[in-house]
C-alpha positions as CSV (number, residue, x, y, z in Angstrom):
1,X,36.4,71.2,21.2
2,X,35.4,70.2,24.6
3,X,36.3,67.3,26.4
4,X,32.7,66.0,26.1
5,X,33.5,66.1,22.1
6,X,36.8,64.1,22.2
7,X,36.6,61.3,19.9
8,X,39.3,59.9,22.4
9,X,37.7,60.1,25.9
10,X,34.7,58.8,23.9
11,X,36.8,55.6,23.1
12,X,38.4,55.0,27.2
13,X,35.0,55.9,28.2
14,X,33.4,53.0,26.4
15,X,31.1,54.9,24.1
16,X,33.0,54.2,21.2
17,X,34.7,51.5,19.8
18,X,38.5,50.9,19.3
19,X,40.5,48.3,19.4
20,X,42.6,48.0,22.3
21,X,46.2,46.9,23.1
22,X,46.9,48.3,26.0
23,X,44.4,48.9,29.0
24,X,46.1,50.3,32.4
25,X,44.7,52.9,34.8
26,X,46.6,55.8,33.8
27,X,47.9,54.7,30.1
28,X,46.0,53.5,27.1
29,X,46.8,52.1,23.5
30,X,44.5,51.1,20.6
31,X,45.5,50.7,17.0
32,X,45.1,53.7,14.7
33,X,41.7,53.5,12.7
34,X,43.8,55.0,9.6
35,X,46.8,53.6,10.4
36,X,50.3,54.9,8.5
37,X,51.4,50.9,8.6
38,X,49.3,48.4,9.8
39,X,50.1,47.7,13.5
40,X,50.3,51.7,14.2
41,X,49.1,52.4,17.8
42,X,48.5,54.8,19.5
43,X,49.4,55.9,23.0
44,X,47.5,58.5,25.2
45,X,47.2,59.4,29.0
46,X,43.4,58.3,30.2
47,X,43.5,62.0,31.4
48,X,42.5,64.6,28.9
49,X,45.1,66.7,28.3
50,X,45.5,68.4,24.6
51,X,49.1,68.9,24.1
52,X,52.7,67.6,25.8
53,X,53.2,70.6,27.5
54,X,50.1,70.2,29.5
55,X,51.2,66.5,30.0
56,X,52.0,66.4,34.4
57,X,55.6,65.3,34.9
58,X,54.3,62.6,36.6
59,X,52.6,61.0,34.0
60,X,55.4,61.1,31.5
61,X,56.9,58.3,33.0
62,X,54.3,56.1,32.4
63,X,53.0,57.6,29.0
64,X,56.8,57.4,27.5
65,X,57.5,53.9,29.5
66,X,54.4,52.3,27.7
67,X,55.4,54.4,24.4
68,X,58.9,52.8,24.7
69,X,57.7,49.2,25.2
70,X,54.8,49.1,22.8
71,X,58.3,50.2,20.3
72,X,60.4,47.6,21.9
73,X,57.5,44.7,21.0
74,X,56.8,45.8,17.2
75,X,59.1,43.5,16.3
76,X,58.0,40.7,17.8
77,X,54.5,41.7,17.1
78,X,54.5,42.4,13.5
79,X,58.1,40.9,12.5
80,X,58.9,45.2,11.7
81,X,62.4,46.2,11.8
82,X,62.0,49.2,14.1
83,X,59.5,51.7,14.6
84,X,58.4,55.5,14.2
85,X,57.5,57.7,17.2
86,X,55.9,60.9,17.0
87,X,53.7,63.2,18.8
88,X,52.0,66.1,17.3
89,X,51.2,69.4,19.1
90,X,48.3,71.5,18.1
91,X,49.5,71.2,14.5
92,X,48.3,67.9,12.9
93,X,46.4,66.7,15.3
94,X,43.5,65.1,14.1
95,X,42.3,64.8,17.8
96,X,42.9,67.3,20.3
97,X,43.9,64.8,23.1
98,X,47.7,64.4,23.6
99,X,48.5,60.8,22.2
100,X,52.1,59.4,20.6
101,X,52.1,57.4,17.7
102,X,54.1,54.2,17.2
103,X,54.2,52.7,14.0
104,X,56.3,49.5,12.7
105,X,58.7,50.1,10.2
106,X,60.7,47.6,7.7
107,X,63.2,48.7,5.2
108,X,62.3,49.7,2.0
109,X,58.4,50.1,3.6
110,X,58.0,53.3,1.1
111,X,58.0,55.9,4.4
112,X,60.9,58.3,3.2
113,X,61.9,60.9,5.8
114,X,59.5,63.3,7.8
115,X,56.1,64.1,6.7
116,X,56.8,67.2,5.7
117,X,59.2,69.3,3.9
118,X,62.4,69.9,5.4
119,X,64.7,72.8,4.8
120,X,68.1,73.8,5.7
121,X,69.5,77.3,8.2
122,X,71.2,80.3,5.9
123,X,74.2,79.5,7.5
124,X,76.0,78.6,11.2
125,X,75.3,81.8,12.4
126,X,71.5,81.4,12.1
127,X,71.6,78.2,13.5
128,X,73.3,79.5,16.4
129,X,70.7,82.4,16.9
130,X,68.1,79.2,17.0
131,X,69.9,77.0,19.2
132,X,70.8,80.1,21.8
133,X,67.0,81.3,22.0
134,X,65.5,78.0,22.5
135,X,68.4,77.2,25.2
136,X,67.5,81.0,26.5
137,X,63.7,80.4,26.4
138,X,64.4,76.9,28.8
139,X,66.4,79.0,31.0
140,X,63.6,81.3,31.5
141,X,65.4,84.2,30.2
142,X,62.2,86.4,28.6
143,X,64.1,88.8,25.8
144,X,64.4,87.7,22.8
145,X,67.4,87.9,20.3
């Protein structure tokens, strides 16, 4: 997909509709069009950029500051409980533009856990091996284990 074809940059461009909640010069937010809960927005950098990795440290601050407002409101808002933030990478995203969704939550509002199956490590030792090559792979160390 090119930018050209994001449904996304089609929306903060104008050429398609969306209905907005949020409107600054490098942040956006307009509700989900399928929405998980009613209320569920979603927050993206104006910028095109497909995943968080490719996010500039300098936008995270204002991406994440607007994410963590737009939570702290749902209350008020939609008289929710809390909220649900995620961001998909690659994987489940519908639309290839980087974009973090917050959704109100209530108890007993029928989400149960994670979307997706969840599973358990053999045993400490694995979970060790995991924990030491992802703190390896941020340290730049290239081997493997």
């Amino acid at each position: 997909m090119t930018v050209a074809d994001c449904r996304f940059d089609a929306i903060l461009a104008g050429d398609a509709p969306a209905w907005f909640v949020l409107d600054e010069p490098e942040v956006a937010a307009f509700l989900d069009v399928r929405p998980l809960f009613k209320g569920h927005v979603l927050v993206l950098p104006r910028t095109h950029y497909e995943t968080l990795a490719d996010l500039p440290q300098g936008l995270i601050e204002p991406l994440f500051g607007w994410v963590q407002r737009i939570s702290a409101a749902m209350p008020a808002a939609y008289g929710a409980q809390g909220s649900f933030v995620a961001v998909n990478n690659t994987v489940s995203q519908s639309v290839p533009h980087l974009h973090v969704h917050v959704v109100p939550r209530t108890k007993g509002d029928g989400l149960r856990g994670f979307f997706w199956p969840r599973g358990r490590y053999a045993d400490d030792d694995e979970a060790e091996r995991y924990a030491r090559r992802m703190r390896d792979t941020l340290a730049g160390v290239s081997e493997a284990r």
